[in-house]
C-alpha positions in Angstrom: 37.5 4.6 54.5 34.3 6.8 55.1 35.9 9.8 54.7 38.2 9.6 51.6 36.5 6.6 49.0 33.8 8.0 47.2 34.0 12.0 48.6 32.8 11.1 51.7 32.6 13.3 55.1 34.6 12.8 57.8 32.2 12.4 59.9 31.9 10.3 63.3 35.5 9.4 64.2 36.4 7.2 67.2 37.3 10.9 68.5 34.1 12.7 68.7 33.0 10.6 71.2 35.6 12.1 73.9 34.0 15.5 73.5 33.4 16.1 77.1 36.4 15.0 77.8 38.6 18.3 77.6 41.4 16.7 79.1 41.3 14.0 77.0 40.4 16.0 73.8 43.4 18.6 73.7 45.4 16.3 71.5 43.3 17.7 68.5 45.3 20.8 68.5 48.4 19.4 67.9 48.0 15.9 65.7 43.8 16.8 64.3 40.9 14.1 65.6 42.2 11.5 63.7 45.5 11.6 66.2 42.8 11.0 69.1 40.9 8.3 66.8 44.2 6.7 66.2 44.9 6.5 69.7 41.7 4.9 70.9 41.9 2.2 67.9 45.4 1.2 68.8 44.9 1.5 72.7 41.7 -0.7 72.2 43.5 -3.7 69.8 46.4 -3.2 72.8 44.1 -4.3 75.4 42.7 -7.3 73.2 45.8 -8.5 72.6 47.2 -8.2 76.5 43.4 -9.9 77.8 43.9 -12.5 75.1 48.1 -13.5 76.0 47.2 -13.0 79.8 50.8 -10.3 79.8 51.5 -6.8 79.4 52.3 -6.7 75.6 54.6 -3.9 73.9 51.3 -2.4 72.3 49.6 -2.3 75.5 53.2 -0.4 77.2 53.1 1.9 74.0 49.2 2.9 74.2 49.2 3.1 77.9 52.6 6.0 77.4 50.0 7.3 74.5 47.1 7.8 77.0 49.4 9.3 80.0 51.1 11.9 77.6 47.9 12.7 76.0 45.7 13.1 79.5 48.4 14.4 81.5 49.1 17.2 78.7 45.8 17.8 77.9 45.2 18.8 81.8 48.0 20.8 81.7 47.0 23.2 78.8 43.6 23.1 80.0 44.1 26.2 82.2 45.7 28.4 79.3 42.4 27.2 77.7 39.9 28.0 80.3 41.6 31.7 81.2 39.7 32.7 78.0 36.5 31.6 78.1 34.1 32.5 74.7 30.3 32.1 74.7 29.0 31.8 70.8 25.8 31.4 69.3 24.8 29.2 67.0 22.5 30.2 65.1 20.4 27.3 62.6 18.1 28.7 61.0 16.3 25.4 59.9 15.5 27.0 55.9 12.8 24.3 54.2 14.8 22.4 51.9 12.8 24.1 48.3 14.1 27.5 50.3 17.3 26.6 50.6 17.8 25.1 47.0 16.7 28.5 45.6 18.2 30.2 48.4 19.7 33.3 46.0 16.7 33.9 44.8 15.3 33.8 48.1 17.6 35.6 49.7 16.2 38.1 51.2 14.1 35.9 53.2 16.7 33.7 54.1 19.1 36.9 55.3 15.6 38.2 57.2 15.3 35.1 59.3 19.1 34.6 60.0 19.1 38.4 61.3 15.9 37.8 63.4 17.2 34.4 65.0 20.6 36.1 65.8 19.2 38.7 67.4 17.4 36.8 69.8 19.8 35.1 70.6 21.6 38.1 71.6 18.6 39.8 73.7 19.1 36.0 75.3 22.5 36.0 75.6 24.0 39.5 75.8 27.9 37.8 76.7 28.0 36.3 73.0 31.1 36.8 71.8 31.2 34.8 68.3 28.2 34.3 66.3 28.4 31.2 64.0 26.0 30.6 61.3 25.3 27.1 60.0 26.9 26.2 56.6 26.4 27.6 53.2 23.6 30.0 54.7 25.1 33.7 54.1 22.7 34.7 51.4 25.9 36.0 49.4 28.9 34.1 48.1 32.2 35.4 48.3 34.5 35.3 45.0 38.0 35.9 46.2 39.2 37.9 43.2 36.3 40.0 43.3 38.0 43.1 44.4 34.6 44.9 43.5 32.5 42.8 45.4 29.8 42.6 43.0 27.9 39.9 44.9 28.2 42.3 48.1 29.4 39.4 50.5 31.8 42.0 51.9 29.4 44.8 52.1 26.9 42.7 53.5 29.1 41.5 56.2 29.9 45.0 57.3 26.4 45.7 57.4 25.7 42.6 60.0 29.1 43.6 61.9 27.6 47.0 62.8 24.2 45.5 63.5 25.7 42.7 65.9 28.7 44.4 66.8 30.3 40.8 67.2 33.1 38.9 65.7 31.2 36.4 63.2 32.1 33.1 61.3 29.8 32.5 58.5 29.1 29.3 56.6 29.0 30.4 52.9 29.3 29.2 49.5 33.0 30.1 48.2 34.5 30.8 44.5 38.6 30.9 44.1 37.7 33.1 41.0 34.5 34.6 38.6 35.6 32.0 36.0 34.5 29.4 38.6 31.5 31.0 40.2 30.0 30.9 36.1 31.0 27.2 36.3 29.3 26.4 39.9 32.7 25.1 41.2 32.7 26.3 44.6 33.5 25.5 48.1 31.7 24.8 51.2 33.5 27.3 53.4 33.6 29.1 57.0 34.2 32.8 56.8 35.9 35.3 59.6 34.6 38.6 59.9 35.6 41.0 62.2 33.2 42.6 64.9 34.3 45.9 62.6 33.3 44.3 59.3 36.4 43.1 58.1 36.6 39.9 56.1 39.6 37.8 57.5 40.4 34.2 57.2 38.5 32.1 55.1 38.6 27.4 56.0 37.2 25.6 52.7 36.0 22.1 52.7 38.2 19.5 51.0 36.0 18.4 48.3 34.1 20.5 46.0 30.5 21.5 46.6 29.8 21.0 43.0 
């Protein structure tokens, strides 16, 4: 209910509390966290409802199949997982709020900040291999029909790629077209790039920013 009435977030499911459970968390790939939230609701009314009839109930023989497949596979796949191990850095740059609000017209001290952290972090941590920034913090937004990149999100990213020389996602303020950058209805959106510069996939929040 959280999530959907009223644009809200899905934040908190039943399901991010397993994550140090990899085993247990693997289920994600294939049904999402609300597969894993699902699960733990119905295993947990299952247990109610065997404690409270004193038997082994159908629910509780149907969530106890649930939690074997979904252990059981998850420790499976968890060496396919492991055989590629990725260290990223996470870089928040904790921007005052008034900075933030304004942040295109602060922008260069935003991008100056962001560069700085993310280079410490790699001085720190030379086996980075993903940087992440936090959302809606690349100084530039990125339009997809602008082919002439006239708010240099593209050119700015290849900039950062040959600086870092990492693959990068960065959280950034997205536009399907001009028409709706002029009317402020953009997205919320994580942004690929390359370790060469090149702008790949791009994941947009469900609801609107604005």
């Amino acid at each position: 209910i959280h999530s959907w009435i009223g644009g809200g977030f899905p934040w908190r499911y039943l399901a991010h509390t397993q994550h140090n459970y990899l085993s247990v968390v693997q289920i994600v790939a294939v049904g999402g966290v609300p597969a894993l939230s699902f699960l733990m609701a119905f295993s947990q009314l299952a247990a109610f409802q065997a404690w409270k009839e004193r038997r082994f109930v159908p629910a509780a023989r149907v969530a106890s199949v649930g939690i074997v497949v979904t252990v059981l596979g998850g420790f499976l796949s968890l060496p396919a997982v492991q055989s590629h191990p990725r260290t990223v850095l996470l870089v928040q740059s904790a921007v005052p709020q008034s900075l933030k609000e304004a942040k295109f017209q602060n922008a260069t001290d935003v991008l100056k900040r962001l560069v700085a952290l993310t280079e410490q972090g790699l001085r720190e941590h030379p086996e980075v291999k993903l940087i992440v920034w936090a959302e809606t913090m690349f100084p530039a937004p990125l339009i997809a029909d602008d082919t002439e990149d006239r708010f240099y999100f593209k050119a700015l990213a290849r900039r950062l790629a040959a600086k870092f020389g990492r693959e990068a996602i960065y959280g950034a303020n997205c536009f399907p077209s001009r028409d709706d950058y002029d009317r402020q209805r953009g997205y919320n959106a994580a942004v690929q790039v390359s370790a060469d510069g090149e702008v790949g996939p791009v994941y947009r929040k469900r609801w609107l920013v604005s």
